[in-house]
C-alpha positions in Angstrom: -13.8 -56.8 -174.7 -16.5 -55.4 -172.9 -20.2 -57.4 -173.2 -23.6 -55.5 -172.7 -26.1 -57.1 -170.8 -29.7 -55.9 -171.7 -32.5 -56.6 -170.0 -35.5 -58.4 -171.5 -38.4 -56.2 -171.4 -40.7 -59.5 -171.0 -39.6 -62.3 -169.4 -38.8 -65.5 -171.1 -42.1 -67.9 -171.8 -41.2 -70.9 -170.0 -44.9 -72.7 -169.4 -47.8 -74.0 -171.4 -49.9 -71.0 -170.7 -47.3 -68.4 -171.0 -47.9 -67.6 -174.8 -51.6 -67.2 -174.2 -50.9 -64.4 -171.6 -48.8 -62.3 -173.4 -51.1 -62.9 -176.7 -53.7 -61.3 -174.6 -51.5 -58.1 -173.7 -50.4 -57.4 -177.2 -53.9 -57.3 -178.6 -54.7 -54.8 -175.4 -51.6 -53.1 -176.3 -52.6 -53.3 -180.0 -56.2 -52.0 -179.3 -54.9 -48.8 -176.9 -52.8 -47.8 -179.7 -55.7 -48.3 -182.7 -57.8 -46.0 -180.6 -55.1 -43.8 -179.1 -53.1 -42.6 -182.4 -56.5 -41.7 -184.2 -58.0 -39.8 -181.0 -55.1 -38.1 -180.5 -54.9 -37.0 -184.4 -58.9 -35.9 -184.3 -58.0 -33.5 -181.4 -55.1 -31.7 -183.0 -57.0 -31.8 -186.5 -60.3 -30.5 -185.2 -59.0 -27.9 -182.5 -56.3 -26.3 -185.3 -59.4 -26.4 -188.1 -62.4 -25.0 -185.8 -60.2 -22.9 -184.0 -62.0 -19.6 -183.0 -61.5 -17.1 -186.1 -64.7 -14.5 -185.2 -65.6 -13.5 -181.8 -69.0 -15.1 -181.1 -69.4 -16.8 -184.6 -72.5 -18.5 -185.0 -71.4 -22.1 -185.6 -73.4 -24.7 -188.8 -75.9 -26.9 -187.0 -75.1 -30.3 -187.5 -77.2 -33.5 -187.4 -76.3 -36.9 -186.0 -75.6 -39.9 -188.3 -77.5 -43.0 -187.5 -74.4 -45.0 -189.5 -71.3 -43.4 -187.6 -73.4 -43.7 -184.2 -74.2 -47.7 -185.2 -70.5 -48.1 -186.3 -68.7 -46.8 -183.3 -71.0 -49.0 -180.9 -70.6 -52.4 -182.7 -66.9 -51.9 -183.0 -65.9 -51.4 -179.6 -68.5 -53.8 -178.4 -66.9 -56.4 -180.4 -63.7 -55.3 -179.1 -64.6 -55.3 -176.0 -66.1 -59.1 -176.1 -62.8 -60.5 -177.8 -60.9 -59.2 -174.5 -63.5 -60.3 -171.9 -63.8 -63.9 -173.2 -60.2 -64.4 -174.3 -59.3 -63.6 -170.5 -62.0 -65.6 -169.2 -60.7 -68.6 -172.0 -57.1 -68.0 -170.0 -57.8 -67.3 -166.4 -60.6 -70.6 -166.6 -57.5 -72.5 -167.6 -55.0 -70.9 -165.3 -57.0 -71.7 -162.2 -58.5 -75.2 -163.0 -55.7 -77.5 -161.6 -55.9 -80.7 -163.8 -56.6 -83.8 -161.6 -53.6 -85.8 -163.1 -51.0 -83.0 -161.6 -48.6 -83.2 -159.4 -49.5 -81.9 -156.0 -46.6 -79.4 -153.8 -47.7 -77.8 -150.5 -46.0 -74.1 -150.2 -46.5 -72.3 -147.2 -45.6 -68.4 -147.3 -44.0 -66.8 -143.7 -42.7 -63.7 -143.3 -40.2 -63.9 -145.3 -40.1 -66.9 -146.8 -41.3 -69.7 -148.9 -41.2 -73.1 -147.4 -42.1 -76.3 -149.9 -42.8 -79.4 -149.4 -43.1 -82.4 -151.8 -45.6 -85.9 -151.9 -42.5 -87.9 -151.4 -41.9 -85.5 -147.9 -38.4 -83.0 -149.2 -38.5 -79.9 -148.2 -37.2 -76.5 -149.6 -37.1 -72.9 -148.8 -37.2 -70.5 -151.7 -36.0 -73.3 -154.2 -39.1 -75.3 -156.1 -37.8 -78.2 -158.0 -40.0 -79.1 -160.6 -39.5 -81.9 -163.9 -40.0 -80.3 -167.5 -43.4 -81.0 -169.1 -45.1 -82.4 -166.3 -48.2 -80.6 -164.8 -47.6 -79.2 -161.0 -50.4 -77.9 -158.5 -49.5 -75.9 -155.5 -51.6 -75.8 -152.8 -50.8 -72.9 -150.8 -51.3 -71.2 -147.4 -49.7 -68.5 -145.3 -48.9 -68.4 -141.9 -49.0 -64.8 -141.1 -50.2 -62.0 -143.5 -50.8 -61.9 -147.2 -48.0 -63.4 -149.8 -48.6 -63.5 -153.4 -47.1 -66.3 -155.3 -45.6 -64.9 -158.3 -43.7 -66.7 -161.6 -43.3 -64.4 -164.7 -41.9 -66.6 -166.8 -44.4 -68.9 -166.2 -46.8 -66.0 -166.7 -48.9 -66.7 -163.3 -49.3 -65.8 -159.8 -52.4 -66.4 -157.0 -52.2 -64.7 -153.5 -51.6 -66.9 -150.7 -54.6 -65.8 -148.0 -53.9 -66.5 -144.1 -57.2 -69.1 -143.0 -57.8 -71.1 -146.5 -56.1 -73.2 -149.3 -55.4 -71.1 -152.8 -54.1 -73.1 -156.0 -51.6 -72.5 -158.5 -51.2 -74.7 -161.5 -48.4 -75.1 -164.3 -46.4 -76.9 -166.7 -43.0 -75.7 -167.2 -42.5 -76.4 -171.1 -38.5 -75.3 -170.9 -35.4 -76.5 -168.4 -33.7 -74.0 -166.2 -33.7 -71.3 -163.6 -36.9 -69.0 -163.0 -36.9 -66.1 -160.5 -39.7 -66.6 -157.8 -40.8 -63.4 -156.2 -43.4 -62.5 -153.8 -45.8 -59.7 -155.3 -47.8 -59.0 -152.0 -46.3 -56.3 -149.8 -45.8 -58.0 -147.0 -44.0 -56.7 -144.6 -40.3 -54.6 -143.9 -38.5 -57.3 -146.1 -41.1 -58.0 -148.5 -38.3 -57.5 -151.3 -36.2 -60.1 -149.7 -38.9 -62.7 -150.5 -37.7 -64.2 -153.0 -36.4 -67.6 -154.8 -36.0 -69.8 -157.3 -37.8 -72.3 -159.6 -35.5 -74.9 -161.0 -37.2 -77.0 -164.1 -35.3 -80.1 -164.8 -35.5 -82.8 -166.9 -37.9 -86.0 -165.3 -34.6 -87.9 -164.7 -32.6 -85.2 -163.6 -35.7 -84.5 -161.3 -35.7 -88.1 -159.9 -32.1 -88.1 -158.9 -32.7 -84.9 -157.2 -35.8 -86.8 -155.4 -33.5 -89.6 -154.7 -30.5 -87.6 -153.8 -32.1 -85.1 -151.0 -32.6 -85.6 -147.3 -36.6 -87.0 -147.1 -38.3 -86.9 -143.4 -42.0 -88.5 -143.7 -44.1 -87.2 -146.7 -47.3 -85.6 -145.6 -49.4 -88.5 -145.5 -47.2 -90.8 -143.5 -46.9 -86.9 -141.0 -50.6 -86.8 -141.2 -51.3 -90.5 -139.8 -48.6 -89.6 -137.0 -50.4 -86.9 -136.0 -54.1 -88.6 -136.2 -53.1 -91.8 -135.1 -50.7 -91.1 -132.0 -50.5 -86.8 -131.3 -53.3 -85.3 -131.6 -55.4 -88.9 -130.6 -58.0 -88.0 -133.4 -58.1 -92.2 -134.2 -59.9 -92.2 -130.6 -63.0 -90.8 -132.1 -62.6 -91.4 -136.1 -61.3 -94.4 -136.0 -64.4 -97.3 -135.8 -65.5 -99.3 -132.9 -67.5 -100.0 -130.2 -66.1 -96.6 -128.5 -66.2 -94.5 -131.3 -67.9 -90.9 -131.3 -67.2 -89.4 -134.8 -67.5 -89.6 -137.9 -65.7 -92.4 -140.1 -63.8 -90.7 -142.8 -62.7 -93.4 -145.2 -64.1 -92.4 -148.3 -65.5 -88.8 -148.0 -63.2 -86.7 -149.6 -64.9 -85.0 -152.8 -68.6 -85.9 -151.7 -71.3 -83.8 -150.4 -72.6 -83.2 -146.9 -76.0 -82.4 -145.0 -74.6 -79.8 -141.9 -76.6 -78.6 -139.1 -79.0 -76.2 -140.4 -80.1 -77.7 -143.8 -76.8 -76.3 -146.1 -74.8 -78.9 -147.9 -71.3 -78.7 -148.7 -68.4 -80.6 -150.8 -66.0 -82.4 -148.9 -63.1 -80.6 -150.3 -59.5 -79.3 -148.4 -60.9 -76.4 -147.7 -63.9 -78.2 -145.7 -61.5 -80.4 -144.2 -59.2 -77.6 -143.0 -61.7 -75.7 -141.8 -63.6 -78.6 -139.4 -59.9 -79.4 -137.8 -59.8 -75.1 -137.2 -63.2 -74.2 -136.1 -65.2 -77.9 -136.1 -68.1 -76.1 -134.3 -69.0 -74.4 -137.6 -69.7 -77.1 -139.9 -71.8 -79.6 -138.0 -72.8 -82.7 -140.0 -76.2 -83.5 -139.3 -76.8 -86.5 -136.8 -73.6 -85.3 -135.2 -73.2 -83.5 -131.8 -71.1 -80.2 -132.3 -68.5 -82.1 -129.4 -65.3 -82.3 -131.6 -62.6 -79.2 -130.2 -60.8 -76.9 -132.0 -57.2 -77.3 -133.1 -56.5 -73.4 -133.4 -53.6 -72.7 -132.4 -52.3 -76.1 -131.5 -51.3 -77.2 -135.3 -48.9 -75.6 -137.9 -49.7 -74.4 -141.2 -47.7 -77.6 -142.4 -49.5 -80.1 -139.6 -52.3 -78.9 -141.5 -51.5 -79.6 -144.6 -50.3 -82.9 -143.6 -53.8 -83.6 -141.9 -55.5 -82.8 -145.0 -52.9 -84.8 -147.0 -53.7 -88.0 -144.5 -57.5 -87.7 -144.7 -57.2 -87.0 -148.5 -55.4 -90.5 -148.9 -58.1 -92.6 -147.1 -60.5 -91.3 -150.4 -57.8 -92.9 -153.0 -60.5 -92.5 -155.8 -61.6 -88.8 -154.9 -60.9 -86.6 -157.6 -59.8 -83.8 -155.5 -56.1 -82.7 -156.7 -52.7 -84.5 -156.9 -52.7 -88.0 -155.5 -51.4 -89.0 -152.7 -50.1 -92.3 -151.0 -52.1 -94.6 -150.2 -53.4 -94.0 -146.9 -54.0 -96.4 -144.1 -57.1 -97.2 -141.8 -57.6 -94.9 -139.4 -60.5 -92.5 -139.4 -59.0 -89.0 -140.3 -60.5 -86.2 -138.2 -63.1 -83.7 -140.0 -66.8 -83.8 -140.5 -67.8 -86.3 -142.0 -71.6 -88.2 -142.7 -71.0 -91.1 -142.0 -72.3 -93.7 -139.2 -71.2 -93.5 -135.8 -72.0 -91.8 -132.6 -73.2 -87.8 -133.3 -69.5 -85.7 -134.1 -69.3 -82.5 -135.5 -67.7 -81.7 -138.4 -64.3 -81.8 -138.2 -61.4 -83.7 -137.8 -59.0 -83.9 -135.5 -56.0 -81.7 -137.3 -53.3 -82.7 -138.7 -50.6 -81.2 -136.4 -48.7 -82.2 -133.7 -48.9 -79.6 -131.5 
């Protein structure tokens, strides 16, 4: 006996958020057919009713009617509010990472997805997550354009080449989820693809405790500072020390070069390990070099992870282990001989 298989025309709702989302599209649907069906109607009525019976008939002058006019501008202005601040409602929530989640780095190349988790497993086009639990990804590319896509979680954020972009969810149902990439990227852009397994929070642990771990990104991030990329050598304290001490900084402001102020965020910290010259911290020399090109995507990230962890109480994303002492590179404000802002990178290239 022979089973049909049918295709859902919306994917299953498998995250907090999810019902929200597709609330929104059925009003929109909903409203495009209120104003559709009637327009429509009007047309046929009024073009088969006033149809020309008299060669140049002389048609009734009519006047305007202050009512009608009034009626048909509230109505769609209110409809038009509903939809602008019910998306606003869900995209506010959709991209505000809570500060208790928990934090993944994903790292889209050509064409792939390559994860890595706190506790330092790695995946390519699988994401593990536990059931119920709130999950940021902080996400960069190493090539071109990806776009990070879940529809049954009912989200997606492009993943830009040069920056940090953040996706947030809690899966509210076990199983399997497809992953795709909705950015054409390339030849074999529909080969990007994968999988996001929910499990339960034991299940989850097992599979934490049951994969192959290397370092996790803090404990890669104070390799590279410490010994590779001999960032410690300026950062770290001392009689001999030229930069910035950056115990402490993550999530505060800075004075630069030049009177602007920033917040001491990944973003800041990725971009004085890349290009230190252009974020200056005043009372610094601009005398820290650049790291372009000599750190991974993923030396990055563990860099950021390592300087991150020496600000335990920063409210700045996921948390991550406890770091040790050891200056992390990146502008910073702090005392010391003048240093630009940045850090030496997290790399180890």
């Amino acid at each position: 006996m022979q089973t049909t298989s049918w295709v859902p025309l919306f994917p299953e709702q498998a995250s907090t958020f999810a019902w929200q989302v597709d609330a929104l599209y059925f009003y929109l649907i909903a409203v495009s057919i209120a104003f559709t069906v009637p327009i429509v109607a009007a047309i046929v009525f009024f073009a088969l009713k006033y149809r020309e019976t008299e060669k140049f008939a002389t048609p009734e002058e009519m006047h305007g009617s202050m009512v009608l006019e009034t009626v048909w501008s509230i109505i769609p202005f209110v409809i038009s509010m509903t939809i602008f601040l019910g998306g606003a409602i869900i995209f506010f929530n959709q991209y505000t990472p809570p500060d208790d989640a928990m934090e993944i780095y994903v790292v889209g190349k050509q064409w792939m997805w390559k994860i890595q988790h706190q506790t330092g497993q790695r995946e390519i086009n699988e994401l593990h997550v536990p059931v119920g639990r709130k999950v940021k990804l902080t996400m960069t590319t190493e090539d071109v354009i990806h776009d990070f896509d879940i529809p049954a979680f009912r989200t997606k954020a492009d993943v830009v080449p040069g920056r940090y972009t953040y996706l947030w969810f809690e899966a509210t149902k076990t199983g399997k989820y497809h992953l795709f990439c909705a950015e054409y990227c390339g030849l074999n852009h529909s080969g990007m693809i994968g999988s996001v397994i929910v499990m339960e929070q034991r299940d989850f642990d097992n599979w934490l405790s049951g994969t192959v771990s290397g370092q996790t990104p803090v404990e890669a991030g104070k390799d590279l500072f410490e010994n590779k990329l001999g960032c410690a050598s300026c950062h770290a304290g001392g009689q001999g020390q030229r930069g910035a001490v950056l115990e402490g900084i993550v999530g505060k402001d800075v004075k630069l070069v030049g009177g602007t102020s920033l917040t001491r965020d990944d973003q800041y910290l990725r971009n004085s390990i890349l290009n230190p010259s252009a974020q200056v911290v005043e009372g610094y020399q601009p005398i820290m070099p650049t790291f372009k090109g000599q750190v991974t995507e993923e030396q990055l990230n563990s860099l950021v992870a390592y300087i991150k962890s020496l600000s335990p109480n920063a409210a700045t994303g996921a948390a991550t282990a406890p770091a040790t002492n050891s200056a992390a590179p990146m502008a910073a404000n702090t005392n010391s001989a003048p240093k630009p802002a940045a850090p030496a990178g997290n790399s180890n290239k």
